[in-house]
ZALUMPA-614592 format. One line per field, with one value per residue (C-alpha): chain; y, z, x negated; residue number from 1. Coordinates in Angstrom, 3 decimals, decimal comma. Each point is the difference from the previous one (the first is absolute). Example, Ala and Ser with C-alpha at 12.3 -4.5 7.8 and 13.67 -1.06 7.14 Angstrom:
// ZALUMPA-614592
mol <- c(A|A)
yy <- c(-4,500|3,440)
zz <- c(7,800|-0,660)
xx <- c(-12,300|-1,370)
seq <- c(1|2)
This chain:
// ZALUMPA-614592
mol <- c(A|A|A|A|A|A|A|A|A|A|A|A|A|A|A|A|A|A|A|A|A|A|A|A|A|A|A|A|A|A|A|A|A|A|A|A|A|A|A|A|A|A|A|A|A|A|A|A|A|A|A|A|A|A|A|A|A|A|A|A|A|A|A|A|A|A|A|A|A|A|A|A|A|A|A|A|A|A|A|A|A|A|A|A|A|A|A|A)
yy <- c(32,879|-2,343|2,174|-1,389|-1,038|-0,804|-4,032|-1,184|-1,630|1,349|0,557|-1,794|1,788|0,370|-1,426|-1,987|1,397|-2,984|0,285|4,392|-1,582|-1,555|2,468|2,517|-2,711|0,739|-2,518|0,063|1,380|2,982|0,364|-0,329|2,883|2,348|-0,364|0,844|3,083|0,636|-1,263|1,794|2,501|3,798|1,725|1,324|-3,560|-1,152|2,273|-0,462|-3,942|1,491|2,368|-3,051|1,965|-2,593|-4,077|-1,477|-1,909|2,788|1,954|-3,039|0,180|3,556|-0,331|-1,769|3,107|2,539|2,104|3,069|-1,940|-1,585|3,443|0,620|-3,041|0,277|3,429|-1,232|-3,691|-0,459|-2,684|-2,378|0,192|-3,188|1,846|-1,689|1,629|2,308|-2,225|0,957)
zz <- c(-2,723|2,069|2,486|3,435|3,190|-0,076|1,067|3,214|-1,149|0,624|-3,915|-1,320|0,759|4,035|2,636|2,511|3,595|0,836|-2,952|0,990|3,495|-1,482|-2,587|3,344|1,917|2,843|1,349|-2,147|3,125|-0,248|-3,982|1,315|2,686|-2,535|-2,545|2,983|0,488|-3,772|-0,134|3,216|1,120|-1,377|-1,264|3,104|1,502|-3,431|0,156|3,958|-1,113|-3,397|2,629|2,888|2,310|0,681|-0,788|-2,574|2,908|2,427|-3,362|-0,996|3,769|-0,666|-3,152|1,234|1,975|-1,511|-2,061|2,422|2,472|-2,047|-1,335|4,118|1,020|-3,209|1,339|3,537|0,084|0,656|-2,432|2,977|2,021|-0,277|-1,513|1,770|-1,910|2,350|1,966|-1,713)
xx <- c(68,967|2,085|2,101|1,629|-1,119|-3,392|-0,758|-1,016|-2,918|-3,560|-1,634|-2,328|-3,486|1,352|-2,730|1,611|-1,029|-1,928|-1,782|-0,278|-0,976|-3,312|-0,740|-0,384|-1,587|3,209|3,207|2,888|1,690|-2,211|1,323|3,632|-0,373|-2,010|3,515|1,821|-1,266|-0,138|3,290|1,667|-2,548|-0,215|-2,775|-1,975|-0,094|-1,468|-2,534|-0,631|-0,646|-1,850|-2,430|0,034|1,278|2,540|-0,596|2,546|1,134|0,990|1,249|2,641|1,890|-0,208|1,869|2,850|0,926|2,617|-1,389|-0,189|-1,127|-3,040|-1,120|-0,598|-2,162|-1,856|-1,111|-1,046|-1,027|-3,652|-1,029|-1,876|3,308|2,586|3,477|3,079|3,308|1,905|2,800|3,781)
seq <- c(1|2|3|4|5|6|7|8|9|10|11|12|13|14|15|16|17|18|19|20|21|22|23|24|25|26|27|28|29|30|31|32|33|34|35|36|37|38|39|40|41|42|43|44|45|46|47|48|49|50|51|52|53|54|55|56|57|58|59|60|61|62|63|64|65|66|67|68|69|70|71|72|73|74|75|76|77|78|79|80|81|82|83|84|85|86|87|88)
């Protein structure tokens, strides 16, 4: 088993997100925000997506928030209301 750093390249049975994008029948975009909040976001904002209490969309700002702060608006944002990140 080769050891090391493991390549940068995606393997070989990866779906490209535009390819994701049609399988779902949804914009690419819409692909990229979802990995953001699989990528960033913590469990209970998963699941608030997961449940659709909160739109992938509104869930992806939300995940660019610190950590303690995400865990906060995932607990009060109304999924039909805009999310505009907290100024800093």
């Amino acid at each position: 088993m080769k050891e090391g750093k493991p390549s940068n390249t995606a393997s070989i049975e990866a779906v490209s997100q535009t390819k994701a994008a049609e399988k779902v029948n949804v914009s690419r975009s819409a692909v990229q925000r979802a990995r953001k909040v699989i990528d960033s976001g913590d469990d209970d904002l998963m699941q608030a997506v997961d449940s659709g209490k909160i739109a992938v969309s509104v869930a992806a700002k939300i995940a660019e928030l610190p950590k303690e702060e995400c865990s906060i608006h995932t607990h009060q944002w109304p999924i039909d209301r805009p999310f505009d990140p907290p100024e800093r």
